[in-house]
Each structure stands twice: as structure tokens, then as C-alpha cells.
MDAnalysis code that builds the backbone (N, CA, C; Angstrom):
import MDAnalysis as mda
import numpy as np

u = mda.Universe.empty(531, n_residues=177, atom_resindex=np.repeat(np.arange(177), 3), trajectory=True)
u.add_TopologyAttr("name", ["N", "CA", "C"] * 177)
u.add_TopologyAttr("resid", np.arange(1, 178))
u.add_TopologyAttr("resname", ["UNK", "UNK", "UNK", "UNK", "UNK", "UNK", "UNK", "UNK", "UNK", "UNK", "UNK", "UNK", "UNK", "UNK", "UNK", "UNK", "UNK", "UNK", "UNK", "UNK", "UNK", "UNK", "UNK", "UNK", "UNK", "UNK", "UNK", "UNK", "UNK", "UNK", "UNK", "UNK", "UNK", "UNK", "UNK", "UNK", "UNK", "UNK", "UNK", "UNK", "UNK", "UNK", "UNK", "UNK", "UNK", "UNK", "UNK", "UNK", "UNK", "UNK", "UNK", "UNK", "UNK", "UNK", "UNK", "UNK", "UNK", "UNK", "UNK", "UNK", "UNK", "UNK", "UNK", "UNK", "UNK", "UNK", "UNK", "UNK", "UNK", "UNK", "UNK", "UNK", "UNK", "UNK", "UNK", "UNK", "UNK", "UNK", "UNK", "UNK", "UNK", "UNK", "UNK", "UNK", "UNK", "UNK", "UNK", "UNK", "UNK", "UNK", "UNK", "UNK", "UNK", "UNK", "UNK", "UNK", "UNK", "UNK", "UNK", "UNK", "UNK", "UNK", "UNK", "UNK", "UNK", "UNK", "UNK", "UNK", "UNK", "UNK", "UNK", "UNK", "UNK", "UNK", "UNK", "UNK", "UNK", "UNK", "UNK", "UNK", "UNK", "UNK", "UNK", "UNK", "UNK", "UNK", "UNK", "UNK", "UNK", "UNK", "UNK", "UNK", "UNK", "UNK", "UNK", "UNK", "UNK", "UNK", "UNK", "UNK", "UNK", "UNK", "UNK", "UNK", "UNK", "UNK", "UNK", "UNK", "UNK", "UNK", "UNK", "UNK", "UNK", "UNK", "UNK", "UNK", "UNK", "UNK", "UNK", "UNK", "UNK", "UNK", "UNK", "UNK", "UNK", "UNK", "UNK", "UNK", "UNK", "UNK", "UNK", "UNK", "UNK", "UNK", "UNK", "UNK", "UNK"])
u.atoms.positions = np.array([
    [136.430, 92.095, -35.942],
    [136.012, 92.418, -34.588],
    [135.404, 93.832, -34.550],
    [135.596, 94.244, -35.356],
    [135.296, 95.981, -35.640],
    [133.680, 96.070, -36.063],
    [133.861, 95.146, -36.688],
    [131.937, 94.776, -37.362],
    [131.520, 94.732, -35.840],
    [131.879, 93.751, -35.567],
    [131.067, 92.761, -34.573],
    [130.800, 93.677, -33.493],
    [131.597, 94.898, -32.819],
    [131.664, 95.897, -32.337],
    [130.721, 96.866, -32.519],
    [130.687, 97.206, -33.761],
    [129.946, 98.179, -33.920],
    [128.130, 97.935, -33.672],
    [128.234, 96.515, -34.645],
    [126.530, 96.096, -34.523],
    [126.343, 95.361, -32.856],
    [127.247, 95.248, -31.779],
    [126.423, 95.206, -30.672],
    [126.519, 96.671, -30.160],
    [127.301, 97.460, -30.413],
    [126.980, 99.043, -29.870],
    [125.670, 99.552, -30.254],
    [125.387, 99.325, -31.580],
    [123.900, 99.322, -31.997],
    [122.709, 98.446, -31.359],
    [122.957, 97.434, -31.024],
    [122.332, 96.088, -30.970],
    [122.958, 95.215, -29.777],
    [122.719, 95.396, -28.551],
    [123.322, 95.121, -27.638],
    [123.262, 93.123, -27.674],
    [122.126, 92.960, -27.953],
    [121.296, 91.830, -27.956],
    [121.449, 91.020, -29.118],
    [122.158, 91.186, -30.090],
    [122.037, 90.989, -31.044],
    [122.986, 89.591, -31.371],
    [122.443, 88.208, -31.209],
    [122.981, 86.889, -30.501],
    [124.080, 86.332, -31.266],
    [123.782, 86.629, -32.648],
    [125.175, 86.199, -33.364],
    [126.341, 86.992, -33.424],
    [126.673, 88.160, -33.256],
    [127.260, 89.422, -33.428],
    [127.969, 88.876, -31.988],
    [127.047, 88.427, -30.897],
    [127.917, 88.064, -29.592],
    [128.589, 86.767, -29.836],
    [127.808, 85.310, -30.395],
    [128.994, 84.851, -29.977],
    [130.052, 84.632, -31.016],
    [130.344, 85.450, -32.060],
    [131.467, 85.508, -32.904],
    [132.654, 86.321, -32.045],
    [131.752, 87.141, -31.765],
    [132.882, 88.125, -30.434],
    [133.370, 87.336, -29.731],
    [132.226, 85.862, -29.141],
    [132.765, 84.897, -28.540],
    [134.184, 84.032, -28.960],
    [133.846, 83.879, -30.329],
    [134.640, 83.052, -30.949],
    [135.599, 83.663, -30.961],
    [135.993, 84.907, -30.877],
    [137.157, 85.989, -32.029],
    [137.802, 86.009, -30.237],
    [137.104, 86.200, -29.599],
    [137.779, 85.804, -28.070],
    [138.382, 85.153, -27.549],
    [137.994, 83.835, -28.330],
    [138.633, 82.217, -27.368],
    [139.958, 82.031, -28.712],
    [139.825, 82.378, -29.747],
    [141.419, 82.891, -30.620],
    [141.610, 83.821, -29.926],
    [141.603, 84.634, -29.544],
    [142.389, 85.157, -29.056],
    [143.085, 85.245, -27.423],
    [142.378, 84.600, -27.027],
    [142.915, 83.795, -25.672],
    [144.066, 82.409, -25.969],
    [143.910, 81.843, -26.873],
    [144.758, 80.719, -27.535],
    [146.047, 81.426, -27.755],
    [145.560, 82.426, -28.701],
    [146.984, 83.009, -29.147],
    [148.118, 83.828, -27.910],
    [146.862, 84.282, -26.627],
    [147.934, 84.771, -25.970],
    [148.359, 84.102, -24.947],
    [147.794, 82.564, -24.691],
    [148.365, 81.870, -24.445],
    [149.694, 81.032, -24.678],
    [150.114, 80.931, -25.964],
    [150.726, 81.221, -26.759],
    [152.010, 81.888, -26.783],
    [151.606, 82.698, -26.295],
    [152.642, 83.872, -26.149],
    [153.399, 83.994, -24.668],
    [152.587, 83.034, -23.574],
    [152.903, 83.351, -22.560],
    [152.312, 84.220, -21.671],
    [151.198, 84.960, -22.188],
    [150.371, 85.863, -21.647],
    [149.054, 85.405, -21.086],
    [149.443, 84.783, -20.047],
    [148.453, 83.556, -19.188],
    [147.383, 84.752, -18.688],
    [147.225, 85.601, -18.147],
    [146.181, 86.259, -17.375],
    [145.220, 86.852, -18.277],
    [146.465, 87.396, -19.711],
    [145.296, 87.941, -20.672],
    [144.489, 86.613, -21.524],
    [145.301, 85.874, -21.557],
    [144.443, 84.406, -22.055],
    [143.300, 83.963, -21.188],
    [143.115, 84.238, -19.938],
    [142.039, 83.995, -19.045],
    [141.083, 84.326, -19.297],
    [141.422, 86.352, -19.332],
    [140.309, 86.922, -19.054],
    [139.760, 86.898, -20.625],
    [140.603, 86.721, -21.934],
    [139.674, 86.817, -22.947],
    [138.939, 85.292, -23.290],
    [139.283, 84.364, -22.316],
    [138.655, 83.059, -22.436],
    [137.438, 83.272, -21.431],
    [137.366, 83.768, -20.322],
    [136.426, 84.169, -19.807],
    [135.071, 84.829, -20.249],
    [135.846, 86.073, -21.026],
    [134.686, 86.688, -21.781],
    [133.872, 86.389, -22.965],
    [134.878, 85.675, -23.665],
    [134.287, 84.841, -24.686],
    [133.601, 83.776, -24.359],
    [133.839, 82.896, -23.619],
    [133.092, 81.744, -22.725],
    [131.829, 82.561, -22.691],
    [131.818, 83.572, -21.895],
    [130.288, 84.545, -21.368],
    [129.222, 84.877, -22.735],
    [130.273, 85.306, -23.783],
    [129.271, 85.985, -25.065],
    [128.882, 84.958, -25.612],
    [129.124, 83.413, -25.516],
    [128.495, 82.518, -26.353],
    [127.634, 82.434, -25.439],
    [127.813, 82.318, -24.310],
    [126.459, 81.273, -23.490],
    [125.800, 82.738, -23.412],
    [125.689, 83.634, -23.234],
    [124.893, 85.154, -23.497],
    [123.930, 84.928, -24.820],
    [125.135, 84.551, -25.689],
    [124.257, 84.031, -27.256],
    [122.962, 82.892, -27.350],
    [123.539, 82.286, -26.881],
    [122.393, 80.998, -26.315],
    [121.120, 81.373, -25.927],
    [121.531, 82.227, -24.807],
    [120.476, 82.329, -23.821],
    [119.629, 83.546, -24.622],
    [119.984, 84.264, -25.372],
    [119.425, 84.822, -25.980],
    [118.333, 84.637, -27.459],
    [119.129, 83.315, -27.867],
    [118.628, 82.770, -29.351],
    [118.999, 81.529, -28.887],
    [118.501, 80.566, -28.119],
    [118.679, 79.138, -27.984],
    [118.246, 78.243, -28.737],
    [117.325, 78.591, -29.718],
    [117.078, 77.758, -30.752],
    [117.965, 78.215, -31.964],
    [118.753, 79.422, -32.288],
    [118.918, 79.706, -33.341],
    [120.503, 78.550, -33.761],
    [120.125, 78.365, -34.924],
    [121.192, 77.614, -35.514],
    [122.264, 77.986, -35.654],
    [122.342, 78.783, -36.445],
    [123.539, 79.615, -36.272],
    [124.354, 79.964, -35.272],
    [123.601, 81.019, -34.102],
    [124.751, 80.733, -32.833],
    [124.671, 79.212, -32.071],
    [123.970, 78.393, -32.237],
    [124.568, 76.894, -32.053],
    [125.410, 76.302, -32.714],
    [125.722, 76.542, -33.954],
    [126.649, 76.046, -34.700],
    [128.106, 76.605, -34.135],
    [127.910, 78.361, -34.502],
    [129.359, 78.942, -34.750],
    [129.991, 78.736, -32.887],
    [128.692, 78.811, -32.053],
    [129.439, 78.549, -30.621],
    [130.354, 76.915, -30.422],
    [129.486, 75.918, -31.341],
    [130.037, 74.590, -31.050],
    [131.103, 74.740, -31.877],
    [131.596, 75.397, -32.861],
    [132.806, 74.789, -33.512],
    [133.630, 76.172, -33.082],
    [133.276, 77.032, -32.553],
    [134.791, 77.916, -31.198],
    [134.804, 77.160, -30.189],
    [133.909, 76.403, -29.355],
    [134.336, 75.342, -28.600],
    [135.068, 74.449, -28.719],
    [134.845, 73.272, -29.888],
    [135.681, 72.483, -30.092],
    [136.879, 72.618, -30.130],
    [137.919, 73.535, -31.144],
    [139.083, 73.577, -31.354],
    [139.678, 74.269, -29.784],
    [138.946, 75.079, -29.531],
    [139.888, 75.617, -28.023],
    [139.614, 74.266, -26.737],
    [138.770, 73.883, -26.784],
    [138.356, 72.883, -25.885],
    [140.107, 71.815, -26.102],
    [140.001, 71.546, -27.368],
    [141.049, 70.573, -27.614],
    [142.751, 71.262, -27.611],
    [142.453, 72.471, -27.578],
    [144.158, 73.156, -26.989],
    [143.965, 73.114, -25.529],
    [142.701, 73.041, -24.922],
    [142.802, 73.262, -23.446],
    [143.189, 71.935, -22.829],
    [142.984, 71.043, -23.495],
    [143.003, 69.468, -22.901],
    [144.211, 69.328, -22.341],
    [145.697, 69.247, -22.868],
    [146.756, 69.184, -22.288],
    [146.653, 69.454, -20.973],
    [146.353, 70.554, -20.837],
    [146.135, 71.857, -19.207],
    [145.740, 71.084, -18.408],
    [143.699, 70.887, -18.977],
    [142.980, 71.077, -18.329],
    [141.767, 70.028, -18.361],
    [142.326, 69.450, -18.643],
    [141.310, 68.021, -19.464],
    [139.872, 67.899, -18.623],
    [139.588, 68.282, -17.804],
    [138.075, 68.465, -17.197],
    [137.443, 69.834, -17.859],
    [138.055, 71.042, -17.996],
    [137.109, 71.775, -18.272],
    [137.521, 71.584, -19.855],
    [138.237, 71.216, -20.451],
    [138.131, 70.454, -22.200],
    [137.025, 69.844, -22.398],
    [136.861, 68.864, -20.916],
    [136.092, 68.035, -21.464],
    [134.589, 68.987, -21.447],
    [134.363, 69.258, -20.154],
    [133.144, 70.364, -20.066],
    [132.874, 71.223, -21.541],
    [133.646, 71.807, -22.023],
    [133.243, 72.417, -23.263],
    [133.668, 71.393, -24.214],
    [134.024, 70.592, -24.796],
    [133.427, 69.838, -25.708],
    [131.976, 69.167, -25.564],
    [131.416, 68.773, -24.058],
    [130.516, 68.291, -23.822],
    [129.382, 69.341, -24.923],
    [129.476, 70.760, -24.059],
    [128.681, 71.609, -24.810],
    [128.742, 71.781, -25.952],
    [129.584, 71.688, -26.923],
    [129.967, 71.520, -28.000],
    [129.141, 70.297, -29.125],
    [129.414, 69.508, -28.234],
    [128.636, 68.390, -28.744],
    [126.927, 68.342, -28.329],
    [126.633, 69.067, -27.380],
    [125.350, 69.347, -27.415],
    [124.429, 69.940, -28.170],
    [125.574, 71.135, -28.187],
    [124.896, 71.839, -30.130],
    [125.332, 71.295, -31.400],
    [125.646, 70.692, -31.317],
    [125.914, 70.579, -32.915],
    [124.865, 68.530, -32.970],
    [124.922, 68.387, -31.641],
    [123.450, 67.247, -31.727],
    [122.175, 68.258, -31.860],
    [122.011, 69.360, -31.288],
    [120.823, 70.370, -31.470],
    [120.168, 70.338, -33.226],
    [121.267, 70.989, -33.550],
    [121.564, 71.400, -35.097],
    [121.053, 70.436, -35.573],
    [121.504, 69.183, -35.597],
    [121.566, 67.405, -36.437],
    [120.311, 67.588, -35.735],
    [119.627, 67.163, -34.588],
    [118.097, 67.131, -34.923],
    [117.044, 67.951, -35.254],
    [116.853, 69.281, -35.640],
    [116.951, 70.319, -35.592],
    [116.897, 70.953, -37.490],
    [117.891, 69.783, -38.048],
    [117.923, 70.058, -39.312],
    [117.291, 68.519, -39.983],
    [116.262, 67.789, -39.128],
    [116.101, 66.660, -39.523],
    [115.260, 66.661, -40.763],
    [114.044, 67.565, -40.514],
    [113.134, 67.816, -41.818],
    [113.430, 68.150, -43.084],
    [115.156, 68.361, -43.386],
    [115.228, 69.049, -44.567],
    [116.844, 68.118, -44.221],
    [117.284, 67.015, -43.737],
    [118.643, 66.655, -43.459],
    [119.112, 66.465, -45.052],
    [118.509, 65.865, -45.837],
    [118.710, 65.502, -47.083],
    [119.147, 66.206, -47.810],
    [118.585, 67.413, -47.773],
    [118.474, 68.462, -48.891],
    [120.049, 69.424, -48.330],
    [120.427, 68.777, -47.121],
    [121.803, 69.764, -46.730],
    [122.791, 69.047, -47.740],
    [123.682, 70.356, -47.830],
    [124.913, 70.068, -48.700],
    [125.444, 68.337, -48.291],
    [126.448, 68.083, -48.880],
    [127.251, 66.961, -48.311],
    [128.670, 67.757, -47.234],
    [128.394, 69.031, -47.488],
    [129.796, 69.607, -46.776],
    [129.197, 69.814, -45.654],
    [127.767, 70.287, -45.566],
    [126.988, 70.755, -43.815],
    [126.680, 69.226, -43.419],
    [126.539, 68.437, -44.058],
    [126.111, 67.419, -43.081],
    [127.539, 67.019, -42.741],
    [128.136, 66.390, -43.542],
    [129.473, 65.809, -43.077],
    [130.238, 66.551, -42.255],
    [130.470, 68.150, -42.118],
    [130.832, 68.495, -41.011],
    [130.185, 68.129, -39.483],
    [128.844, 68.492, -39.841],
    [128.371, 68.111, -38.434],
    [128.743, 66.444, -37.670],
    [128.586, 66.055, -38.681],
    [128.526, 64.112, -38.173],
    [129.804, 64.234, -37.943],
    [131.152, 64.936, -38.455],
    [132.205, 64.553, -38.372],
    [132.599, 65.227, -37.190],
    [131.911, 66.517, -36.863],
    [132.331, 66.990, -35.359],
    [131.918, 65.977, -34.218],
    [130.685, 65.540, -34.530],
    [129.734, 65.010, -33.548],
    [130.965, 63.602, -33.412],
    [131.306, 63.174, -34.282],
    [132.713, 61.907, -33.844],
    [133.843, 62.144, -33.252],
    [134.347, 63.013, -33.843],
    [135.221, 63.740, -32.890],
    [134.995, 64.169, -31.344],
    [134.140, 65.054, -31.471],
    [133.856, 64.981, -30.145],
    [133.632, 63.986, -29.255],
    [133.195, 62.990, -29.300],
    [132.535, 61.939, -28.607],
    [133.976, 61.082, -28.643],
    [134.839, 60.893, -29.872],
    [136.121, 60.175, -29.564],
    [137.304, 61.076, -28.575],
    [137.242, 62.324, -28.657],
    [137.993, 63.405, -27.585],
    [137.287, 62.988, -26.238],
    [136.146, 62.605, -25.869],
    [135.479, 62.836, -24.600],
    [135.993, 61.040, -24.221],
    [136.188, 59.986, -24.962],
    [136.555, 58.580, -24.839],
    [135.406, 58.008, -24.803],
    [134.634, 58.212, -25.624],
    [133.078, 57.291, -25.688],
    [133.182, 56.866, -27.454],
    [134.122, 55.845, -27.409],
    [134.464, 55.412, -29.200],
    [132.954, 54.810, -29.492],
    [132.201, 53.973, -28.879],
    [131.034, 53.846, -29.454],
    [130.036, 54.743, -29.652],
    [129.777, 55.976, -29.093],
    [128.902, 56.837, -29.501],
    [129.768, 57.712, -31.142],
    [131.364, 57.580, -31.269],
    [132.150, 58.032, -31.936],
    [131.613, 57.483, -33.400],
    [131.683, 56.310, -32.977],
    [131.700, 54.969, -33.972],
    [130.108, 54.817, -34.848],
    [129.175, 55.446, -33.796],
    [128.092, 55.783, -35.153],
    [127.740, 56.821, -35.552],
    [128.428, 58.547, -35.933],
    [128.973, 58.498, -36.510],
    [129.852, 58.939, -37.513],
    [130.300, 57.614, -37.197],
    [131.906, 56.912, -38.290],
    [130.666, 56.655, -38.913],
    [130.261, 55.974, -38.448],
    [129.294, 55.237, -39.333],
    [128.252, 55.900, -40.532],
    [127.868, 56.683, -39.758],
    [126.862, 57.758, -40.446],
    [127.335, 58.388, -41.896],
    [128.573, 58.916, -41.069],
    [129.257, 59.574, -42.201],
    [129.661, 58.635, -43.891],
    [129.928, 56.847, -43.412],
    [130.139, 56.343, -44.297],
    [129.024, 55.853, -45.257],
    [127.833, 55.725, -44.475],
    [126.511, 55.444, -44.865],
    [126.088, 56.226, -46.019],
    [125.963, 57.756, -44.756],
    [125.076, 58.930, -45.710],
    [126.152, 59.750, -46.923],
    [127.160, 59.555, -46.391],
    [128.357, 60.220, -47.737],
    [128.744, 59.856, -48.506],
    [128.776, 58.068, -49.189],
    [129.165, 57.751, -49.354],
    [130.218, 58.482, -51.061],
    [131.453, 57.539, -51.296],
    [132.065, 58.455, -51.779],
    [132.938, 59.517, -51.355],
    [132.671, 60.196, -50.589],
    [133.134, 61.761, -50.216],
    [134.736, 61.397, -49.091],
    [135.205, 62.189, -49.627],
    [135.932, 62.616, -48.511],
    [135.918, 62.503, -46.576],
    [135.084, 62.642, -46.996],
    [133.897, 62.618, -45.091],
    [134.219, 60.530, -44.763],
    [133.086, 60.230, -45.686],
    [133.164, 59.093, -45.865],
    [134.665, 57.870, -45.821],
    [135.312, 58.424, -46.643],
    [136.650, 58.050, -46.572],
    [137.536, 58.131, -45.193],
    [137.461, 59.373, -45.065],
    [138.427, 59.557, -43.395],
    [137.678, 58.702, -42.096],
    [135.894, 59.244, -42.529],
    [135.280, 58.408, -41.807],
    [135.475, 56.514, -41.387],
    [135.740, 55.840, -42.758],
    [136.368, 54.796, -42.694],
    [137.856, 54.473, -41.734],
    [138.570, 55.468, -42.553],
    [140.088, 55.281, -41.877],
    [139.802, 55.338, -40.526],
    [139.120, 56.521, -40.236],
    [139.353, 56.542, -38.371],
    [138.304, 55.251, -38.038],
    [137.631, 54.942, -38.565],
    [136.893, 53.255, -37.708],
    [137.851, 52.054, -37.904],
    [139.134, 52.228, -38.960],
    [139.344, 51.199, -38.862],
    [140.623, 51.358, -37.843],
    [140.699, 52.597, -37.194],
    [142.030, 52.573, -36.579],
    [141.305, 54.503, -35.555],
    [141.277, 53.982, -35.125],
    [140.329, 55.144, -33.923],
    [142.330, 55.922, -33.540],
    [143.331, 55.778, -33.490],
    [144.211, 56.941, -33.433],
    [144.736, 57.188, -34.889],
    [143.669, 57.202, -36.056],
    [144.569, 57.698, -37.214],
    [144.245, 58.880, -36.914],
    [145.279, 60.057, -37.335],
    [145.597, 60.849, -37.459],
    [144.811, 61.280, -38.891],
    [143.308, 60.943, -39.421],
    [142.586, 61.758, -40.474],
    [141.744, 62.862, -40.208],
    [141.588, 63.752, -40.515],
    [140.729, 64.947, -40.266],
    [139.362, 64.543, -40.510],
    [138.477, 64.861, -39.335],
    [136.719, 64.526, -39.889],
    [136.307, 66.032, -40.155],
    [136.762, 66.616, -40.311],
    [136.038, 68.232, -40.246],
    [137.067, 69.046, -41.095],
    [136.311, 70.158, -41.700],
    [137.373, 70.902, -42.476],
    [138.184, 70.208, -43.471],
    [136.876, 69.524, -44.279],
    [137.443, 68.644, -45.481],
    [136.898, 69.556, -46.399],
    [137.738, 70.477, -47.424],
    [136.944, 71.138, -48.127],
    [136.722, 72.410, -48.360],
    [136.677, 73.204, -46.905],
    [136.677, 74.550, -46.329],
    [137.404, 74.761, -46.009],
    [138.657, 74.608, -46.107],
    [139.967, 75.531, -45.343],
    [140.892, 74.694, -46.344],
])
């Protein structure tokens, strides 16, 4: 956060630098939620909410803050659901808007992406769409993932969750963590 600090003190504008601040925000609104510290969980969900869509609006084509904003959305979106399941759903919506951005966006060169960048994306893009209760937009893809991965890890979980939409398999963060 100290980086990220310093290069918008330099660089007020500077779209990725904001929404990591974004991201490093909405952890840290989780965590002090967490803790019981409901007002400070607000206001740093608030502000972080602000530095991604700041990010956007600043670099709306850039990939990068479309990416790193959709996957700080997702995971807080899905601690918020218990709460708050409309505005969960609202930011997964967005969530899933960028990371469909990205997927068309990276169509000219989709091939040439790793099997770990594509399969994350397809595997968020299912997730999301199975969190929001639209299993058929979920379900292709499930599909995708089993098609274009085949083999992989991606592919595999991808299977399990089509053949049973509440398994408990991870589509994301196969690999990287």
C-alpha cells in the first residue's frame, strides 16, 4: 500500500496504482468486518468501490485495471452475499462485465494466452454467472473450459461442477495460490 501511495502522490491519475488501492481496500474492509468494525468496513468498502470505478473511468479499455478490478470484486462480492445479496449481486454483475471485456478483448491473440489466463478468466466468468443463478450462461463456460483446456485442471473441475452445479470444486486459482 506504501507503493501504491507513493506513485498516486506522484501520479494522481495513474489507473492501476488506483484500483489496487481499490483492491487493498475492499481486503481491508473484509477484514474489518471481520473484526466487528462495521463503520470502518464501510467506509474502506466505499473508498475502494470509488478507486476502481475512478480506475475505469480513467483507463476503460485498459486490461489490466479490468482484470485486477473484476477479481477484487468477485471474492468481496461473494463475502457480501450473506448480508447483502443485491448489492453482491450488483458487483459481481460488474465483475463479470470485465472479465467478459478482457475475453473479448483478448480474442485476437485468445490462443496464444497461457492455459492459466484463459482458464482463469472462463472459470471466473462461470462462477460468476452460477453466483448470480443463471446456470446456463454458467454452463457454457463449463463448457468452454472443458473444450478449450482440455486435460488441465480447469477442465477437470470444469467437468465436476457441470456434472453437479453445488460441487464444492474451485474454477479459479488452480495453480496460483
Amino acid at each position: 500500500m506504501k507503493l501504491i501511495a507513493d506513485t498516486l502522490a506522484a501520479t494522481p491519475d495513474h489507473a492501476e496504482a488506483l484500483v489496487w488501492r481499490g483492491d487493498g481496500r475492499l481486503f481491508l474492509a473484509g477484514q474489518a468486518f471481520q473484526r466487528g468494525a462495521f463503520a470502518d468496513g464501510l467506509r474502506l468498502s466505499a473508498e475502494g468501490l470509488a478507486d476502481m470505478d475512478r480506475a475505469v473511468s480513467l483507463a476503460p479499455n485498459g486490461i489490466a485495471v479490468r482484470v485486477l478490478r473484476a477479481t477484487g470484486l468477485q471474492p468481496y462480492a461473494r463475502g457480501l452475499r450473506p448480508f447483502d445479496r443485491a448489492g453482491a449481486d450488483k458487483l459481481t454483475a460488474i465483475a463479470i462485465g470485465d472479465f467478459e471485456f478482457v475475453v473479448a478483448t483478448s480474442l485476437p491473440y485468445w490462443s496464444k494466452l497461457s492455459e492459466h489466463g484463459r482458464g482463469e478468466l472462463l472459470g471466473a466468468l462461470a462462477d460468476g454467472w452460477s453466483s448470480l443463478g443463471e446456470p446456463a450462461k454458467a454452463n457454457a463456460y463449463l463448457d468452454r473450459m472443458s473444450r478449450e483446456l482440455p486435460g488441465s485442471a480447469y477442465a477437470r473441475n470444469a467437468a465436476l461442477r457441470r456434472a453437479d452445479p453445488s460441487a464444492r470444486v474451485p474454477l479459479t486459482c488452480l495453480g496460483c495460490h
